[in-house]
N, C-alpha and C positions, 0 to 999 in steps of 0.2 A: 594224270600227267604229273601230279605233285608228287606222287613214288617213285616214277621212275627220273623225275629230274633230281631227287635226295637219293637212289640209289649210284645215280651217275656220278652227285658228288661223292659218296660215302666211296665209292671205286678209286675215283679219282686219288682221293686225299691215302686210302688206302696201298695206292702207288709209292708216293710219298713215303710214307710212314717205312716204306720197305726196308730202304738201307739204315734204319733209325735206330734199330730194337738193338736191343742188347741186353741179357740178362745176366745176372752174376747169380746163382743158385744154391738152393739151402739142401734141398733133399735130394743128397745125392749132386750133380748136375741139373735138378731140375727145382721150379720157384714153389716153395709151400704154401702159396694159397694162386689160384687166377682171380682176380676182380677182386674187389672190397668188401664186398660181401663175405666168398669165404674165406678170405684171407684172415678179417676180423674173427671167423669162428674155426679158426687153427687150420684152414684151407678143406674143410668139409665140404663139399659141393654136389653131391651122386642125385641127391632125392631129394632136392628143393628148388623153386627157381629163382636164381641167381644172376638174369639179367645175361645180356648177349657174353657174358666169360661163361656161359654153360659148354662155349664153343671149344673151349680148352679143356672143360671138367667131363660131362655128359649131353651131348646135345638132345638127348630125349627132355630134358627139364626144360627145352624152350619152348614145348607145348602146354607147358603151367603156367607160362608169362597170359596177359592182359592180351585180347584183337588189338592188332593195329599194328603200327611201326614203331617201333623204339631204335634212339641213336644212343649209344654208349661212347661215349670220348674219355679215357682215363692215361693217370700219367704216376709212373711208378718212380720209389728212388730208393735205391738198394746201398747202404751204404754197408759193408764189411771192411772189419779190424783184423788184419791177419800182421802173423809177429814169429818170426824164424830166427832160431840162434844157437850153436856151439859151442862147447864150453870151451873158455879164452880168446872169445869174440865179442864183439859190439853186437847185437839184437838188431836184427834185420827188419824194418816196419815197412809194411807197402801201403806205397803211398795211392793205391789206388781205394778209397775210401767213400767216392759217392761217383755213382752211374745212376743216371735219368733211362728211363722205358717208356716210351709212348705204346698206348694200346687203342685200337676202338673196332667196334662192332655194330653192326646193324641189322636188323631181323622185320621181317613180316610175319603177322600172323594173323589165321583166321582159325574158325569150329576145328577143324581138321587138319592143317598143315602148316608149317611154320618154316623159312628159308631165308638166307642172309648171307651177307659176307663178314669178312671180321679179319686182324691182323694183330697176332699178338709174338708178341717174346716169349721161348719156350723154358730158355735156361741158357746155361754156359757159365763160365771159371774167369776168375780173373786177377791177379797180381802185379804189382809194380814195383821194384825195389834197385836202389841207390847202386851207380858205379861204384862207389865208395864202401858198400855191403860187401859180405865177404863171402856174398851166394854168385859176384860179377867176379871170384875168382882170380881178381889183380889184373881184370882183362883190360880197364879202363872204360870199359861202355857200360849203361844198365841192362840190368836182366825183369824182362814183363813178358807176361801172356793176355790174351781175351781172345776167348771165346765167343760167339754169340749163335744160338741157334732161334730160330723162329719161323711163322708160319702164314701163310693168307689160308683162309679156312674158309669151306661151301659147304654149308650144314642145311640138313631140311630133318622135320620132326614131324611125326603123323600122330594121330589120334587114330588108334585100332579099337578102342571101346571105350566103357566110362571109367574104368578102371587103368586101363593101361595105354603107354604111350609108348612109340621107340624113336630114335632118333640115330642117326651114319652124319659125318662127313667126309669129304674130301681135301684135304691139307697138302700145299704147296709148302717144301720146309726147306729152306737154304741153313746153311752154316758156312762162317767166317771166322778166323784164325790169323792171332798175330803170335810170334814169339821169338823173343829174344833169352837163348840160354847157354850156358857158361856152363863148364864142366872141366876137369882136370882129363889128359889125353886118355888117363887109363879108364876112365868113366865112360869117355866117350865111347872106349874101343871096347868097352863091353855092350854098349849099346847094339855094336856094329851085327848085320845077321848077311849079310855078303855086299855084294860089289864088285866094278870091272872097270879098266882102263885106270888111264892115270891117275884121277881124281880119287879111287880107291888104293890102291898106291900111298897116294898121299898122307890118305886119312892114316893108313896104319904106320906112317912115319910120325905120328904126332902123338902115337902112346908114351911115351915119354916124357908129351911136352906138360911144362905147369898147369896150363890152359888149353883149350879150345872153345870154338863157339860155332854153335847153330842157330842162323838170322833169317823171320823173315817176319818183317813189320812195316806199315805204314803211316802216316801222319792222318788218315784219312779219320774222323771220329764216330765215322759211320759204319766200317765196313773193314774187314781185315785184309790181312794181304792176299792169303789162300782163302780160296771160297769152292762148295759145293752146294747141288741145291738137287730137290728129287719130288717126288710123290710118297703120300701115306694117307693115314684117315683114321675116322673111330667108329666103334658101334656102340649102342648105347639107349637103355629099354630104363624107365621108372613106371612101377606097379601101385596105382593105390592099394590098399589091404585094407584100411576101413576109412573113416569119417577125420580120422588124426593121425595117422601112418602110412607114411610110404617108402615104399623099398626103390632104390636104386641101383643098378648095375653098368656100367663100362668097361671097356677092353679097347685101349692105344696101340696100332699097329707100331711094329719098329720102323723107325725112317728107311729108305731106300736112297741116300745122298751119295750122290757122285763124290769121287773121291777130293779132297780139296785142294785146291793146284794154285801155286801162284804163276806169275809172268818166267818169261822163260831166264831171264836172268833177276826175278824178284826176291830171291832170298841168298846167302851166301855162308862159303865155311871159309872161319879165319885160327889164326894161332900165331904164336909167339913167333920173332924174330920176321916180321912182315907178311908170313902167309898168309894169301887171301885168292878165295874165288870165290864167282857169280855163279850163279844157278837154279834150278827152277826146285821146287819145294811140293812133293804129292804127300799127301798125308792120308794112308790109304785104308780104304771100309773104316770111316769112324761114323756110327751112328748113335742114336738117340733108342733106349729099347723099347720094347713092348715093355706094356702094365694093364693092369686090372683092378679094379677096384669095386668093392661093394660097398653099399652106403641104406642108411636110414635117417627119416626126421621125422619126428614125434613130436605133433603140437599138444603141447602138455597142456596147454589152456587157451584162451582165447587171445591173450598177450604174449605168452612166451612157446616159442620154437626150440626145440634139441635135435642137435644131427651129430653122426658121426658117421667117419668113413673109415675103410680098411684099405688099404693099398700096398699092392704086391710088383714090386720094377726090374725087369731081369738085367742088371745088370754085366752077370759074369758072362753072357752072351757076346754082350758090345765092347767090353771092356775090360777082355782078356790083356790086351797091348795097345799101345797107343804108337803106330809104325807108321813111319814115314818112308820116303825115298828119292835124294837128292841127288838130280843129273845135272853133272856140270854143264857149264853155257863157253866155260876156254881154255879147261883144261880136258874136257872130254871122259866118258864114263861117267857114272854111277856109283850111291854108295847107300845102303840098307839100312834102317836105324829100327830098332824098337825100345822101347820102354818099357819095362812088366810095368801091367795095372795089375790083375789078378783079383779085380771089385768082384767082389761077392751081390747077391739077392740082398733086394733092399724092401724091406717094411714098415710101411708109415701107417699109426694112428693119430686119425684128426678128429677132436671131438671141437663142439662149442654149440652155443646157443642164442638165440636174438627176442631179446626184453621189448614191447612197442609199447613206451612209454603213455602213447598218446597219439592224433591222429597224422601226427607229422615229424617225433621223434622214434627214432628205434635205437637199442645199443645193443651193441655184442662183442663178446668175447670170447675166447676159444684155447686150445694146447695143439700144438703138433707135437709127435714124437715118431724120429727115424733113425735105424739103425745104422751106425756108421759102415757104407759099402767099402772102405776102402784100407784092404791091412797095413797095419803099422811101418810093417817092410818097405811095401812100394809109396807109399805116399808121396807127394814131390811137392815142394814151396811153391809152384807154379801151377801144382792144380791142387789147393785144398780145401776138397769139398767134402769135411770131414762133420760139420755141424750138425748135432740131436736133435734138440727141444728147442721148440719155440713157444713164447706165452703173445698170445695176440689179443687185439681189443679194438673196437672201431663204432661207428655210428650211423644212420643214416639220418637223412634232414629231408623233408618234401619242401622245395619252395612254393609249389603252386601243382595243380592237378595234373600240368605234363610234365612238369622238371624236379627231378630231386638231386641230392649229393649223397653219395659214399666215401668215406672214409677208411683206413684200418694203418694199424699199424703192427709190426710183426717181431719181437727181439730174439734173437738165439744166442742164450750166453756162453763162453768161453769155453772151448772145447780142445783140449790138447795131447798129440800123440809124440811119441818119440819112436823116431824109425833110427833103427840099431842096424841097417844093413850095410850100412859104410864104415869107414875108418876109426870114424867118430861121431855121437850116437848127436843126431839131429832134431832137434825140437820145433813142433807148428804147433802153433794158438791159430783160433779163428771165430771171431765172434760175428754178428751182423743183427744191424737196426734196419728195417726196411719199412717204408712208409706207399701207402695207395689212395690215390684219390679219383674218382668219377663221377662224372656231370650226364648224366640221363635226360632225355628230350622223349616222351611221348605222343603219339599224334595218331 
């Protein structure tokens, strides 16, 4: 009775948690470490166990965890520095600089099988910057995005011999979207890939104009305006190889998200000299890709742990264009937008390692490094998720025989491209501190 009344909570609270997550992302669109564990060792996670965030890493490694139940409650805070500017402009700073992530997980396990639920933040983009900027175009409003994609997860892990383990789950993934962006008319009207009725009409009356803008945001802290939500899942097998080595492998299905749609008049197109209409906002096939990842961890002695992972994210699959398609709500018709991404395959190495001081301290620290998916050309102030290296470091603490703490922290220094496809050649910086903490309950 005591599991299934802690499973009911751990559901519960996991409802909850739904509309909460929000991730702003390093690799790529996606967070470089899950959990504190391998967050502290540069986000390595394939072939060791790492506590119910195996749910996001490899769920085969939650057959190396201890019998019994374990609750995971952790709470992330991402803070990025990002800085856009033109020469004979003021330097555009977004002020969006510290987002909170709640996460947690729960797991049983016995000799043989191991299953739970869990709710994390998977990734997503996010910027904020001043009417006053000169990225809001003289439009008088400011120009922000946030993304947020995330997942409820139902992972089960078997024990097929002594040697090997596999593990699948099943992931419930929604994504939410706000964005406020400014654009001069002929920007816009390159954007434009068709449309009908008035509403399209209109738009190509405003290639001329200073400005225009594409709106669609809420006040809401939890949850965007346009939202899609779908099924996916992972597989996912670790091999012992002898007495102090184990091999790991996973493979992340691509999300299947419905398209992301606000209310029928949630979003709107505005421009100079009073134009304005309501309308509804599809942001269509954007997903999250497929990845793969191989891993190993080599206990080099009785204290110290080495792992390192390889990870391969297709991203030129997902994120050929970033297309949308706004049907008006009172002027009638429809009108096509795309954006070239043109992101490239992205490859990330994560190495690190974990020191156990002693029976109740451990420390680790780690590197990520990833290739920047995103050409110079198309990159946009409003999604730059352009950041390489990360140097990471963190701790664990046991307070007693069922509760410990995790810690890590994560920096990516200063990364900056200039995209020369415009008029005048445009500069992003983008650095990010991000911090993880979780409280562990064994039973």
């Amino acid at each position: 009775m005591k599991t299934t009344h802690t499973l009911r909570a751990t559901v519960a609270a996991s409802a909850l948690l739904l509309a909460s997550l929000s991730a702003h992302a390093t690799n790529g669109m996606l967070m470089e470490g899950y959990g504190p564990q391998s967050l502290a060792m540069g986000g390595a996670a394939t072939a060791f166990d790492n506590g119910t965030a195996a749910m996001m890493n490899n769920p085969a490694t939650l057959q190396l965890g201890a019998n019994g139940s374990r609750l995971d409650v952790a709470l992330g805070v991402l803070g990025p520095n990002v800085k856009s500017s033109m020469t004979g402009m003021p330097t555009a700073s977004s002020s969006g600089t510290s987002y909170v992530m709640p996460a947690m997980g729960w797991v049983r396990k016995d000799d043989r099988m191991t299953w739970g639920v869990g709710v994390f933040g998977q990734g997503g983009m996010g910027t904020e910057y001043g009417a006053d900027t000169f990225l809001a175009m003289q439009s008088g409003k400011d120009v922000r995005s946030e993304l947020a994609v995330g997942r409820v997860i139902f992972p089960v892990a078997l024990k097929v011999n002594e040697q090997l383990n596999i593990g699948a789950s099943l992931d419930y993934s929604w994504a939410s979207l706000d964005m406020k962006m400014a654009a001069s008319g002929a920007q816009l009207g390159g954007m434009v890939t068709g449309g009908s009725g008035n509403i399209a009409a209109a738009a190509a009356g405003l290639a001329a104009a200073p400005w225009a803008r594409i709106d669609f945001s809420n006040s809401n802290k939890f949850t965007g305006a346009a939202k899609g939500s779908g099924w996916t899942g992972k597989l996912g097998l670790v091999f012992q190889a002898n007495k102090d080595l184990s091999l790991g492998l996973s493979h992340h299905l691509k999300t299947n998200l419905s398209d992301m749609t606000t209310t029928a008049a949630g979003a709107s197109m505005s421009g100079p000299g009073g134009f304005a209409d309501a309308g509804k906002i599809s942001v269509i096939n954007f997903q999250m890709p497929a990845s793969t990842t191989v891993g190993l961890a080599w206990q080099a002695s009785p204290k110290l742990l080495v792992a390192a992972d390889v990870k391969r994210l297709g991203w030129s699959s997902v994120m050929k264009g970033f297309s949308m398609r706004y049907d008006s709500a009172t002027m009638g018709g429809n009108v096509n937008f795309t954006m070239p991404q043109n992101w490239k395959d992205q490859t990330v190495v994560a190495l690190g390692g974990a020191y156990q001081l002693d029976d109740v301290w451990t420390l680790r620290a780690g590197y990520n490094h990833a290739s920047n998916p995103i050409p110079d050309g198309t990159v946009n102030p409003l999604f730059p998720a352009i950041v390489k290296n990360h140097y990471t470091a963190g701790f664990g603490y046991k307070l007693s025989k069922s509760v410990s703490v995790d810690a890590a922290m994560s920096h990516a220094p200063t990364v900056t491209v200039v995209n020369t496809s415009g008029q005048m050649p445009l500069t992003i910086s983008h650095s990010q501190t991000n911090y993880q903490m979780l409280l562990s309950y064994r039973y």
